[in-house]
C-alpha positions in Angstrom: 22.5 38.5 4.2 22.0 34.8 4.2 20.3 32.0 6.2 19.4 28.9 5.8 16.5 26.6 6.9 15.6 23.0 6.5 12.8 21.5 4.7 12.2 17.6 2.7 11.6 16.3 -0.6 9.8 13.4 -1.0 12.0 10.4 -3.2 9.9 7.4 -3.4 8.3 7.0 0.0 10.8 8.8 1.8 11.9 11.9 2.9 15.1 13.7 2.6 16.8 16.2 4.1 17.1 19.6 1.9 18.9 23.4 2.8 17.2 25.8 1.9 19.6 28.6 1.3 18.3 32.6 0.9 20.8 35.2 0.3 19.8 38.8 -0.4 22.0 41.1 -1.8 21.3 45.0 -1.9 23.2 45.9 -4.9 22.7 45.2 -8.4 19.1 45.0 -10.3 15.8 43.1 -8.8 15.3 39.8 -9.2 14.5 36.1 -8.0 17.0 33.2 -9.0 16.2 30.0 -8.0 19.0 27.0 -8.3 18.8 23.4 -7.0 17.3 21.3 -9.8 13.2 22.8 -9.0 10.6 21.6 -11.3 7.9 24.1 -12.2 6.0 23.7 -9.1 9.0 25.1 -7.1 10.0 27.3 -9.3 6.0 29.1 -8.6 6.9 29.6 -5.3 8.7 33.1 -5.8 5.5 34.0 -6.8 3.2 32.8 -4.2 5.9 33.9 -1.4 5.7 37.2 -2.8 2.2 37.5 -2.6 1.7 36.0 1.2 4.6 37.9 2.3 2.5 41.2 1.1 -1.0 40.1 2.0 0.2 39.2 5.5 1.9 42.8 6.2 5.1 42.0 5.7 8.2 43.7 3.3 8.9 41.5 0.1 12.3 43.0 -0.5 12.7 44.3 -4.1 16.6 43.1 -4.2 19.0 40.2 -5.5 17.3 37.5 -4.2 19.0 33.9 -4.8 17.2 30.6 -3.1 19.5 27.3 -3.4 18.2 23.7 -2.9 21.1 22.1 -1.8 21.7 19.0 -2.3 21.9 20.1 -5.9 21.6 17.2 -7.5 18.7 16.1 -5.8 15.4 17.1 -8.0 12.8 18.7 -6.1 9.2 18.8 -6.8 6.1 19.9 -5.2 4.9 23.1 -3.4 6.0 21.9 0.2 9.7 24.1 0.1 7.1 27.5 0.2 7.0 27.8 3.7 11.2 27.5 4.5 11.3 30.2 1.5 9.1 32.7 3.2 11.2 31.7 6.3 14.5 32.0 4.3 13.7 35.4 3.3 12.3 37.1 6.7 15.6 35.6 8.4 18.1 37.3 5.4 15.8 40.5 6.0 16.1 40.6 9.9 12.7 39.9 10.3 13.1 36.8 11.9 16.1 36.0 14.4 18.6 32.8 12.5 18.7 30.9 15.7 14.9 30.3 16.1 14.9 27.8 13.5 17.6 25.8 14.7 16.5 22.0 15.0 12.8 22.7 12.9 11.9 20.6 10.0 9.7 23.0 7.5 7.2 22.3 5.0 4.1 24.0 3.5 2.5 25.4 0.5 1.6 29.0 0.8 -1.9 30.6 -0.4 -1.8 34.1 -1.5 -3.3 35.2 1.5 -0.4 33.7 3.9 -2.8 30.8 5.0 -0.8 27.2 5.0 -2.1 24.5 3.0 -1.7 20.9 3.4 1.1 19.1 1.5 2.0 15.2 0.5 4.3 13.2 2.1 4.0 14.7 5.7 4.8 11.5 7.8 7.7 10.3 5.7 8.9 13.7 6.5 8.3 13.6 10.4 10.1 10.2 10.9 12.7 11.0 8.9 13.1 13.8 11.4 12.9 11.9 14.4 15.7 9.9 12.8 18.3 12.7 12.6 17.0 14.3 16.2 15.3 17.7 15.0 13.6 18.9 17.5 9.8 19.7 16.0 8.7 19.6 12.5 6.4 23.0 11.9 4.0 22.0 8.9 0.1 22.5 7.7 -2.4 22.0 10.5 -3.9 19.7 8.5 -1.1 17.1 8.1 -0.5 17.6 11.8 -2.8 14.1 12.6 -0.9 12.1 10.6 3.0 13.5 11.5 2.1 13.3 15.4 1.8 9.4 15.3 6.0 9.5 15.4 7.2 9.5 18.6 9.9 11.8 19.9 10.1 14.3 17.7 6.8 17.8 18.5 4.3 18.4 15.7 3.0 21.7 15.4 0.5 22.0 12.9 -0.2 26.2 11.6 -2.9 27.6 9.7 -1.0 30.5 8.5 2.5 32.0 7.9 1.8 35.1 10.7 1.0 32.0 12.9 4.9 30.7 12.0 5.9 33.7 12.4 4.4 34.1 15.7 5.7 31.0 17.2 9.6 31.8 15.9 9.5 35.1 17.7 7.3 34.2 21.4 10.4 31.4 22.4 8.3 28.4 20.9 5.4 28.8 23.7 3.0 26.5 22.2 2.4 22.7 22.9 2.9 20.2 20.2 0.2 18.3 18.5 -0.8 15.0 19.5 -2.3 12.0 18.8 -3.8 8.9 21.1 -2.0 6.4 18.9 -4.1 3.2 20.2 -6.7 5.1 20.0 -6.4 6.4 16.6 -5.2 2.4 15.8 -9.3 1.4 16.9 -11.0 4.1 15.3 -9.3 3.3 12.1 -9.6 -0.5 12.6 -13.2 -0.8 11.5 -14.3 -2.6 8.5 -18.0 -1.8 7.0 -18.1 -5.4 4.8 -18.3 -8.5 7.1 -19.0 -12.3 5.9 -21.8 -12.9 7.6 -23.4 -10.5 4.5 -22.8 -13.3 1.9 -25.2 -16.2 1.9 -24.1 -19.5 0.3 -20.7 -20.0 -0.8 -19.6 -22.0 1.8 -16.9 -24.0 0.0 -15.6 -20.0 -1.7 -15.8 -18.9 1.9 -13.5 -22.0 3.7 -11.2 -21.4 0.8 -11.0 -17.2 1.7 -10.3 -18.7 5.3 -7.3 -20.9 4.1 -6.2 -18.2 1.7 -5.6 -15.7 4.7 -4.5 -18.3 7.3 -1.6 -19.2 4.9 -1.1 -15.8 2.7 -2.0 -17.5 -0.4 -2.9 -16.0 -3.2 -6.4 -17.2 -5.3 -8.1 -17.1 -8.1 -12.4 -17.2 -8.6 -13.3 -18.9 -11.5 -17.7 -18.1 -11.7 -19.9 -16.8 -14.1 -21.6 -12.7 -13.8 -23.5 -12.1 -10.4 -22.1 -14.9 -8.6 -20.5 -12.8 -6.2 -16.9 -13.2 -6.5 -16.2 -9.1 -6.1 -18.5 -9.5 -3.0 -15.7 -12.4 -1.2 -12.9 -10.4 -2.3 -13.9 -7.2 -0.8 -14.9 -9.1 2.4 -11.0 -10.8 2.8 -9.3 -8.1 4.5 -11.6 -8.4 7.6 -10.7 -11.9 7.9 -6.6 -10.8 7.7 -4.8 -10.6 11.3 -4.9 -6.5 12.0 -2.4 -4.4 11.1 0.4 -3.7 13.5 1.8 -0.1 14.4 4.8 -0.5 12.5 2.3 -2.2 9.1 0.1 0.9 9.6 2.9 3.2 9.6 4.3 1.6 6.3 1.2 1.8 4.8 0.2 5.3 6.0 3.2 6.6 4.5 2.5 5.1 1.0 -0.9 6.6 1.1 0.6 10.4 2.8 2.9 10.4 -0.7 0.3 9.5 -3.0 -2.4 12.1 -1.6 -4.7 9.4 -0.3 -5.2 10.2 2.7 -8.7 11.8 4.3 -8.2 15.3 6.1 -7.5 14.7 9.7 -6.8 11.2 9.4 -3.4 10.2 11.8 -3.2 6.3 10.4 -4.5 4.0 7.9 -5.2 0.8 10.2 -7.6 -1.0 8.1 -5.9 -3.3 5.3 -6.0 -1.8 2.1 -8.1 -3.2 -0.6 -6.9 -2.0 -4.0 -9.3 -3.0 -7.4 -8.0 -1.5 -10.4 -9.9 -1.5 -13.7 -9.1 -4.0 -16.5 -7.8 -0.9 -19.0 -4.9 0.2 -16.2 -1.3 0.9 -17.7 1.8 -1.2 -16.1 2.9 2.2 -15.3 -0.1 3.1 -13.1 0.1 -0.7 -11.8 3.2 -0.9 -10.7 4.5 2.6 -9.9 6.9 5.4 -11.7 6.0 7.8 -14.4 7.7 11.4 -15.6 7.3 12.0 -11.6 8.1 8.6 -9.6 4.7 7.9 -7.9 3.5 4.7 -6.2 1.3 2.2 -7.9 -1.1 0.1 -7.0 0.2 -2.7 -6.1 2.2 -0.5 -3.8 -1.1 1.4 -3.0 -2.4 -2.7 -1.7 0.8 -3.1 0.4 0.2 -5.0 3.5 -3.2 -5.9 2.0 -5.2 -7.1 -0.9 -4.9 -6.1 -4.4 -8.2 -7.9 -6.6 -8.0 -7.8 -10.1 -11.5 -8.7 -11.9 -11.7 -9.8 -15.2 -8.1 -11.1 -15.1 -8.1 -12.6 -18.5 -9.1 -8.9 -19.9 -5.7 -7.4 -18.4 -3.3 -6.8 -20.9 -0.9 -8.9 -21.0 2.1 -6.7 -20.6 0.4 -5.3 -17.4 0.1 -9.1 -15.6 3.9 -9.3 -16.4 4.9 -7.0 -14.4 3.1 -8.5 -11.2 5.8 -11.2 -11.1 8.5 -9.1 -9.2 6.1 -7.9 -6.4 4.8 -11.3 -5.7 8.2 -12.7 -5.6 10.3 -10.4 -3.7 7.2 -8.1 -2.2 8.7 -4.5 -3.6 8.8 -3.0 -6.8 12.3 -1.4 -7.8 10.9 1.5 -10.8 14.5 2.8 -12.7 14.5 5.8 -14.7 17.4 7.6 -16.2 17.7 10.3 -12.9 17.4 7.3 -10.4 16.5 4.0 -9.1 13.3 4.0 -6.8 11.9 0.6 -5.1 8.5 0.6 -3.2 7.5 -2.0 -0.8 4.1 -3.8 -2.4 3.8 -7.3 -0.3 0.0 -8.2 -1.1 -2.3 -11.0 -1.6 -3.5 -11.4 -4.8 -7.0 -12.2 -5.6 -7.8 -12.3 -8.7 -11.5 -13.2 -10.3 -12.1 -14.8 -14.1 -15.1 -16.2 -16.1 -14.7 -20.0 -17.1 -15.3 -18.6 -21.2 -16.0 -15.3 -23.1 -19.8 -15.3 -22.5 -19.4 -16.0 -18.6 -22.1 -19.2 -18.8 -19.6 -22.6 -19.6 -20.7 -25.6 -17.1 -24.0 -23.1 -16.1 -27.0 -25.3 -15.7 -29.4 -22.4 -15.8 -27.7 -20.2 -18.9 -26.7 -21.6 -22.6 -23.2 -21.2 -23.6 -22.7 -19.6 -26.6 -18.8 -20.0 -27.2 -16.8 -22.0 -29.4 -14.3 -25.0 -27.8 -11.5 -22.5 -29.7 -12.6 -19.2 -27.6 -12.9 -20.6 -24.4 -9.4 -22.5 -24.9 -8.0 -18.7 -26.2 -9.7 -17.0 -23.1 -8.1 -19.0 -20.5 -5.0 -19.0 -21.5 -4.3 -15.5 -21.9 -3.0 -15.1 -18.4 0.1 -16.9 -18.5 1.9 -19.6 -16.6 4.4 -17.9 -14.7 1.6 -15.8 -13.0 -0.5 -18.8 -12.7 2.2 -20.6 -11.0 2.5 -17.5 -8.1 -1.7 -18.2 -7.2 -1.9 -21.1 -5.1 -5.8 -21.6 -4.7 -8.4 -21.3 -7.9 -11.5 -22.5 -7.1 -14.8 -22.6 -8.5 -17.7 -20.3 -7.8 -20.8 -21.2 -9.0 -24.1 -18.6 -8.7 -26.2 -19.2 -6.1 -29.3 -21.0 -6.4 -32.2 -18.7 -5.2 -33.4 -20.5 -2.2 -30.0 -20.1 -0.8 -30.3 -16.1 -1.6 -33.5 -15.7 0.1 -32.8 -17.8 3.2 -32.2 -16.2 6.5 -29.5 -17.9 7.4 -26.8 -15.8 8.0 -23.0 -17.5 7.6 -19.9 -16.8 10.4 -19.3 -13.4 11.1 -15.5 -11.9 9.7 -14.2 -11.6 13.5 -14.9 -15.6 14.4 -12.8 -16.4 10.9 -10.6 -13.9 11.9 -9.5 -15.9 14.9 -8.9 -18.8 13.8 -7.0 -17.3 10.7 -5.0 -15.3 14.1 -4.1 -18.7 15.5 -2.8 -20.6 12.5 -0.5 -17.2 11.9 1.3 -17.4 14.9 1.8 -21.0 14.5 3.6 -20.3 11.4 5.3 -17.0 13.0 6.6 -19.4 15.4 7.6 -22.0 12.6 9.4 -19.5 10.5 11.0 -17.5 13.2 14.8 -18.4 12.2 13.7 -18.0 9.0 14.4 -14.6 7.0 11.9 -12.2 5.2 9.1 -15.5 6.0 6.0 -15.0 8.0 3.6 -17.4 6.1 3.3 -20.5 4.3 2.4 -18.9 1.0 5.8 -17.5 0.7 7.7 -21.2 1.4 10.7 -22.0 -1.1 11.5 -25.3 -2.0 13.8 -25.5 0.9 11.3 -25.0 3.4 8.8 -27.4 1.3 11.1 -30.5 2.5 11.7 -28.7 5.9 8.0 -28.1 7.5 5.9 -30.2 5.0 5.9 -33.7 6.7 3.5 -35.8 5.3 2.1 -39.1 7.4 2.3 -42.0 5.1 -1.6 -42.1 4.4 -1.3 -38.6 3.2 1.6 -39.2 1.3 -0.2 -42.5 -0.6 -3.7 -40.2 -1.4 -1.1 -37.9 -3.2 1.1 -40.0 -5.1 -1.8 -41.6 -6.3 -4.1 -37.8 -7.1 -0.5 -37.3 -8.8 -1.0 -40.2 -11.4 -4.7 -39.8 -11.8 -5.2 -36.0 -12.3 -2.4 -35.6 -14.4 -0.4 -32.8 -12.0 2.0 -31.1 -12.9 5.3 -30.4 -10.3 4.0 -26.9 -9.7 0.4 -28.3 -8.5 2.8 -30.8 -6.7 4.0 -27.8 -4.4 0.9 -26.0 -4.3 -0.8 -28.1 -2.9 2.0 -28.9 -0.2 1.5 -25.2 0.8 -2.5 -25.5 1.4 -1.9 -28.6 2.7 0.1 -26.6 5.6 -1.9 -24.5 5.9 -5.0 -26.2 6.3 -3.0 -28.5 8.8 -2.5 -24.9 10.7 -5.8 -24.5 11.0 -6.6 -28.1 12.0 -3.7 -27.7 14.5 -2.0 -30.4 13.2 1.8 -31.0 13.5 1.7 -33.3 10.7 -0.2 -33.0 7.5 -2.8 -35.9 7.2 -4.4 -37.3 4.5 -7.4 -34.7 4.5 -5.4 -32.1 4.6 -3.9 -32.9 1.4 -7.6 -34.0 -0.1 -8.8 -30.5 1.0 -5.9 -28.9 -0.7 -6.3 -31.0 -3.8 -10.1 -29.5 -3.9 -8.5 -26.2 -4.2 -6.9 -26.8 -7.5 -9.7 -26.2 -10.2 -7.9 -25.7 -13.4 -5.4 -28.4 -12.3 -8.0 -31.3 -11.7 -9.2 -30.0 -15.2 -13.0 -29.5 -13.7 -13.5 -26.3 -15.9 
């Protein structure tokens, strides 16, 4: 007999539709054929099937057994098609009646005891099923939080294949799972770091403020313990919150890597990604034997901070051009062509030389003019020319550290950074793929950057004096906006522009 239930495979970020196929045949010699392009992971399930299908009381037939993952040519990986083969097989025996699983979704890996455990990719699979009208998706219990944030389209989470079982046979009587979605959006809103922790810094701190109120990317130039980790972990509680539809995006990113806690329904907080110095491109930027996301993918819709930026290899900052330009990653191997979405701010921290101590007052220096010249310029141009803000970040003097002053709290910078976003939202609304001032074109340079003509004199003239280059030119256009936003300004004055040109280290040749 045959039958045939639906299931997902996971491609990239996103879910697609897959038969499973069972047909049993009583003649012939015993056996278990599996077709459909499986790796080894699905190919295992035969055996675990067997197993839960006899530990939970139930006949493993000892006949022709043939399982086809149609489409064919689609590769499938994973453990999540366990589940719609148990299903597969109790339908072809007459276990199971064929028209109970008309309009289900089904996914699952399957202990040897029948129990359901919890699989990756769960909410790409749920909204992809919303999208073509099933009516429920039947998965683990435990990726039940996450799949109930989709709308229109019942969740019900199991804990075992009896329960399944159960469910197909008693007419569905069980309600859905679901989820307070604003609620779930505040609970998983709250950031631990705040601002207010970091004493001194004050010029580091305005610059964080500009950074997020225009999406522009920076870079810390400081020596050892001067805290620039400490303002880069604090940035994303100064970023506008995340909307449903960011949170979703991001959630799903995090469902497919295997990121997210059990029993967490959305990832609401903006991600902060800080990978170590000795990463791979590969693990950087996504792909591999299996396509997996990166982490610049992994710091979508938030911040990805790379310390020590200098000891990167090279090869690895290369690959950040694409991402910062277009805000996705397209990964190509010889079976297919993936692209992940991976629109982040870049932070990025460096020493000013080898040792960490050039232009300290309190520590020697102890490296040649040659090494510190070789030092900064391993990160090269074209990624310099994507950061928009490098500023100095000197350690802090030890009265400031011991004062009890304590600076502006993240939620006061946070609204102002709010307010000089929707200014721009409202700038930029005829615009396409444009939210923020960081990602401006040359086109939109001559557009929204008017300059008043005091403004336009102080930068003629910093233009002649410091030596700037065309690429400093429409840098500091960009801060300039921005810090105009802030201001409220319709036009950018002239200490807009000074402000800006205090946010160009390397450029004003300071270090």
């Amino acid at each position: 007999m045959l039958s045939r239930t639906l299931s997902a495979s996971i491609i990239g970020i996103d879910a697609h539709i897959v038969d499973v196929e069972v047909d049993i045949a009583s003649r012939g010699l015993p056996y278990f054929s599996m077709v459909g392009l499986p790796d080894t992971a699905v190919k295992e399930s035969k055996d675990r099937v067997r197993a839960a299908l006899k530990n939970t009381g139930f006949y493993f037939p000892l006949k022709q057994i043939t399982v086809n993952l149609a489409p064919a040519d689609l590769k499938k990986e994973g453990s999540a098609f366990d589940l719609p083969i148990a299903i597969g097989i109790l339908i072809a025996e007459g276990v199971l009646e064929a028209s109970s699983v008309d309009g289900y979704l089904f996914t699952g890996e399957l202990s040897l005891n029948g129990a359901i455990k919890p699989v990756r990719g769960a909410l790409s699979m749920a909204v992809r099923a919303r999208e073509l009208g099933f009516k429920g998706v039947i998965l683990p219990k435990e990726n039940a939080p996450e799949a109930a944030v989709v709308r229109n389209v019942a969740v019900f989470g199991m804990e075992s294949l009896p329960d399944v079982i159960e469910f197909l046979r008693d007419g569905n009587m069980r309600n859905p799972y679901e989820v307070d979605v604003n609620a779930a959006m505040r609970e998983s809103s709250v950031y631990e770091d705040d601002f207010m922790d970091v004493r001194g810094q004050e010029h580091a701190k305005r610059a964080f403020e500009v950074a997020a109120a225009g999406g522009h990317n920076i870079l810390m130039i400081g020596p050892p313990g001067s805290g620039k980790t400490m303002l880069a972990r604090r940035l994303p509680t100064i970023l506008p919150g995340m909307t449903f539809g960011e949170a979703l995006e991001t959630t799903k990113i995090h469902s497919v890597a295997g990121l997210l806690a059990d029993g967490q329904s959305l990832l609401a907080i903006r991600p902060f990604r800080c990978p170590h110095h000795t990463i791979s491109d590969v693990a950087l930027i996504g792909g591999g034997q299996t396509p997996k996301p990166g982490e610049v993918s992994l710091a979508h819709n938030g911040v990805l901070f790379l310390d020590e930026l200098p000891e990167f290899k090279r090869n690895v900052l290369e690959v950040l051009r694409q991402p910062l330009e277009n805000g996705e990653v397209t990964v190509s191997r010889a079976v297919a062509s993936i692209t992940y979405p991976s629109s982040f701010m870049l932070v990025s921290a460096m020493n000013p030389c080898p040792c960490g101590y050039f232009g300290d007052t309190r520590h020697q220096c102890t490296c040649t003019p040659g090494q510190v010249h070789r030092y900064r310029h391993k990160v090269s141009g074209p990624l310099m020319d994507r950061i928009d803000i490098h500023i100095e970040v000197p350690a802090v003097p030890y009265k400031e550290l011991s004062s009890q002053y304590s600076g502006e709290p993240s939620e006061r910078i946070r609204q102002r950074v709010v307010a000089a976003r929707e200014r721009q939202l409202e700038r930029y609304r005829s615009e396409k793929k444009i939210y923020a001032n960081g990602q401006m074109k040359m086109r939109h340079l001559k557009k929204f950057c008017t300059l008043n003509l005091e403004a336009q004199t102080l930068l003629d003239t910093a233009m002649q004096k410091l030596g700037l280059s065309a690429r400093a030119y429409t840098r500091i256009l960009k801060v300039s906006r921005t810090i105009a936003d802030l201001d409220r300004a319709e036009d950018i004055h002239a200490h807009h522009v000074a402000e800006a040109i205090q946010y160009r280290t390397l450029d004003r040749g300071v270090l």
